[in-house]
C-alpha positions, 0 to 999 in steps of 0.5 A: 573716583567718587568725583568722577562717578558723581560727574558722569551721573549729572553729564548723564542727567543732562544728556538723556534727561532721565532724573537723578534719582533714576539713574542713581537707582538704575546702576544701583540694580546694575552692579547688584546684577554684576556682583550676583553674576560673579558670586552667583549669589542672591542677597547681594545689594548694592547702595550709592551716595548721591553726594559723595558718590560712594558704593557700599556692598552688603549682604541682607535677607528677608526676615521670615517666620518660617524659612523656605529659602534659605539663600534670601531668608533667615528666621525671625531669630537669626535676624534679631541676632544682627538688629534687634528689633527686626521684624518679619518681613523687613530686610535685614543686613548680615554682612558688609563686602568690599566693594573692590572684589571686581577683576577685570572681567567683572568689570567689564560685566558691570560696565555692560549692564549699567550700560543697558539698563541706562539704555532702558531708562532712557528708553522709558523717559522718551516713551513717557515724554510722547505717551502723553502726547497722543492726540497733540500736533507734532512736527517732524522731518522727512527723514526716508520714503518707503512704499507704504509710508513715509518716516518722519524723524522728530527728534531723541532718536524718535521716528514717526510713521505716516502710513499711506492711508494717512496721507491726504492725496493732494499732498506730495513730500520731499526728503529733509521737509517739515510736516505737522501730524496729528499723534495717533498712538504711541507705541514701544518698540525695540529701539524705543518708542514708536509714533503713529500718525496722520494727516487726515484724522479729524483731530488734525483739523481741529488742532490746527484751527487751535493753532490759528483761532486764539478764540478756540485755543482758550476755549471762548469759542468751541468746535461741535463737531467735524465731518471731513473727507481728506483732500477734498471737503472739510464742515467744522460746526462751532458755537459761542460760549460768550455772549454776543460773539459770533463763533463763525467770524472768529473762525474765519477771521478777517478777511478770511485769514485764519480759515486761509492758513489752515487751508494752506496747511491742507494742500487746498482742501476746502471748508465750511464752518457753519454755526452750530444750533441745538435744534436738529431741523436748523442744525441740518439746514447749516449743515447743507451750507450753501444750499438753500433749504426751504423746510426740514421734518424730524422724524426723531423716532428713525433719526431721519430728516426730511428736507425741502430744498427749490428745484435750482438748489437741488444739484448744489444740496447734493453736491458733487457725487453726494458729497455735500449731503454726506458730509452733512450727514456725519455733522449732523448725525441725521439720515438725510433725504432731500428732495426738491420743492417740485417733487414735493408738490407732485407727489401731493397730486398724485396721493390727492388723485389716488384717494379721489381714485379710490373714493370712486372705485369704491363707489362703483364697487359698491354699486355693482354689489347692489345690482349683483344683489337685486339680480339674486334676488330675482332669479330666485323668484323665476326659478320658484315660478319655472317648475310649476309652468313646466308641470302644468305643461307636462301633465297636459293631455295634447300638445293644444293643452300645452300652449293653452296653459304656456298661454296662461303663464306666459306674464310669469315665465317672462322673467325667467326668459330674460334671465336664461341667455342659453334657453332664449338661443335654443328657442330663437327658431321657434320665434322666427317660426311663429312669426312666419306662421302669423302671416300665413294662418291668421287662424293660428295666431294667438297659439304661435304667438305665446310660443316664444313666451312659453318656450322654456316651459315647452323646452323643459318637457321636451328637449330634443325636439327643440334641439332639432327644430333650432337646427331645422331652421338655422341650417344653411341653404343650398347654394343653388336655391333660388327661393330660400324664404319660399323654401322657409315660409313653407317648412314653417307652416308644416312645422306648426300645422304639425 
């Protein structure tokens, strides 16, 4: 029986890949649990010879200072009793059992729980064996299809799953079909592990340009950086770290046959590997590959990158609903604006045509302040002159006095004419009256003709019978008149003779 059991243990390390020493332990813990079961005792354990095969039975407990549990402890005392030198803590042996106390049930007790624990440790092996895997390519089989993902069998009972929002969507698969996948996580499951993986991850690409580029698998030339939108673009920035070796032309190969296979791998996604540089502005210039790019500006405190590109580059810099630019964007990690050499040049015009507008706006609001100033300046003055012509006038005696006085102040009460709008309104029939009077009494001329000049000293003495003057004069004349400057001529001379 030894033979046999010794037997089954390698056909089990052979089958299962779970290390000796494993499964020796395992069913050590499983026949402890059966013996605990039918004794419903706790200090029973068990021991196997890896060699000979052999089960021995025994009892033990745990040498205490104090005893709280006497089913598993014993005191310090009771255990020198059986090994002299044992001390606390250690596991002392009280009894030896016969390992033949099992009857058909128990048996069969035992038979199931070696079988489960031997499924846990199996369980655990695979889960350890593709833990350390997360992260690496695998290849699995088409195994079933299901609405949201397709299941992938890659062997040892192990299914993986490819979730729909992993699958790029130029690809379409068939049952019992080979698939590489990049391991996102590994995770424990009722029936062991679990794999969760994905076609478009960035890693994905980067494993298979390992797969395909000695160069990059032994690390001579290094993979900067990834920017990739699944089925569609792909941009792999690469560097050398030996001299003289172009990162580029190793990626690609010879006439293009590396970058062909992985290309092939992807269901046709296209890629561009461009050549990394340690400088931002030149980085981003590779980054817009194959546009064109005239000048970059950093502006390193907003991480934005300011390019110029000509007029006939700018739809292919920007690519296809932005994805050119976008993609740069996540290579480069640079805010990107891009604007064309002609917009560039106008925008220059217009700030240069702004500040030239500017310099003359001020210029005239300069000037208008300096002449608002000097207006000031002389309204002041008339009005310190206007009271003094208007007292002069009203302390006259006859009205003769009046004009005499207005005639004497006329050359100073000029300015303010000029400077009172309304006033030169309400006295522009006087005028017209002095210049009737002028032509019908010669010997009243020099007093009608001061009148328009000392009409606002006049006007402020008494200002009703100005009022009424203006609207003497300025009314309508009858349609049915025939002579209205006779009618005019002669109102004129009765005013001013009055």
């Amino acid at each position: 029986m030894s033979r046999d059991f010794v037997g089954a243990l390698l056909q089990l390390n052979a089958e299962k890949q779970v290390p000796r020493e494993q499964l020796i332990r395992t069913v050590e813990e499983a026949i402890e649990a059966a013996y605990r079961r039918i004794a419903n005792e706790e200090d029973i354990y068990v021991q196997i010879d890896g060699e000979s095969g052999k089960i021995r039975v025994y009892r033990a407990r745990t040498a205490v200072a104090e005893v709280e549990d006497p089913l598993t402890e014993l005191s310090l005392d009771e255990a020198r009793a059986h090994k002299a030198d044992a001390e606390v803590g250690e596991l002392v042996e009280t009894e030896q059992l016969d390992g033949d106390v099992f009857g058909r049930i128990g048996a069969q007790t035992a038979k199931q729980v070696v079988l489960q624990r031997l499924r846990e440790a199996e369980r655990d092996v695979v889960y350890d064996q593709f833990a350390s895997r997360e992260g690496e390519l695998i290849t699995g089989t088409v195994n079933r299809a299901e609405p949201r993902a397709i299941i992938l069998d890659v062997g040892k009972g192990v299914e993986a799953i490819l979730a729909t929002t992993e699958q790029s969507p130029l690809e379409h698969y068939r049952i019992g079909q080979n698939v590489k996948a990049f391991v996102l996580e590994v995770r424990r499951g009722p029936r062991g592990p679990m794999l969760m993986v994905s076609r478009t991850h960035k890693g994905f690409l980067k494993r298979l340009f390992e797969l395909e580029v000695p160069e990059i698998h032994n690390g001579t030339v290094e993979i900067r950086a990834i920017a990739r939108e699944a089925g569609s673009r792909s941009k792999v920035a690469v560097s050398s770290r030996q001299e003289g070796l172009d990162p580029v032309g190793a990626a690609v190969g010879q006439r293009g046959a590396r970058v062909q296979a992985v290309v092939a791998e992807l269901g046709g996604e296209k890629i561009d590997v461009i050549p990394w540089n340690d400088d931002p502005a030149q980085f981003v210039a590779n980054a817009l590959s194959p546009a064109q790019v005239l000048s970059v500006d950093i502006d390193i405190e907003h991480r934005i990158a300011n390019v110029t590109v000509p007029e006939r580059m700018l739809s292919l810099a920007i690519g296809r609903e932005g994805q050119n630019a976008r993609l740069a964007a996540r290579l480069s990690g640079w805010r990107i604006d891009i604007r064309s050499d002609v917009s560039v040049a106008e925008a220059k015009a217009a700030e240069a045509a702004g500040e030239s507008g500017a310099a003359v706006e001020a210029a005239e609001a300069a000037g208008t302040a300096a002449a608002a100033e000097t207006n000031a300046a002389a309204a002041a003055a008339g009005s310190d002159q206007a009271p003094a012509a208007a007292v002069a006038v009203a302390g006259a005696a006859s009205p003769d006095e009046a004009a005499v006085v207005a005639d004497g102040d006329a050359g100073a009460t000029a300015p303010a004419a000029e400077k009172k709008p309304r006033t030169r309104r309400k006295v522009a029939a006087t005028a017209g009256t002095a210049a009737t009077a002028e032509t019908s009494a010669p010997a009243e001329t020099s007093a009608a003709a001061v009148e328009p000049e000392a009409a606002p000293a006049a006007v402020s003495v008494s200002k009703k019978k100005a009022r009424s003057k203006a609207k003497a004069v300025e009314a309508p004349a009858p349609a049915a008149d025939k002579k209205p400057r006779a009618r005019a001529r002669k109102a004129a001379t009765e005013e001013v003779a009055s």
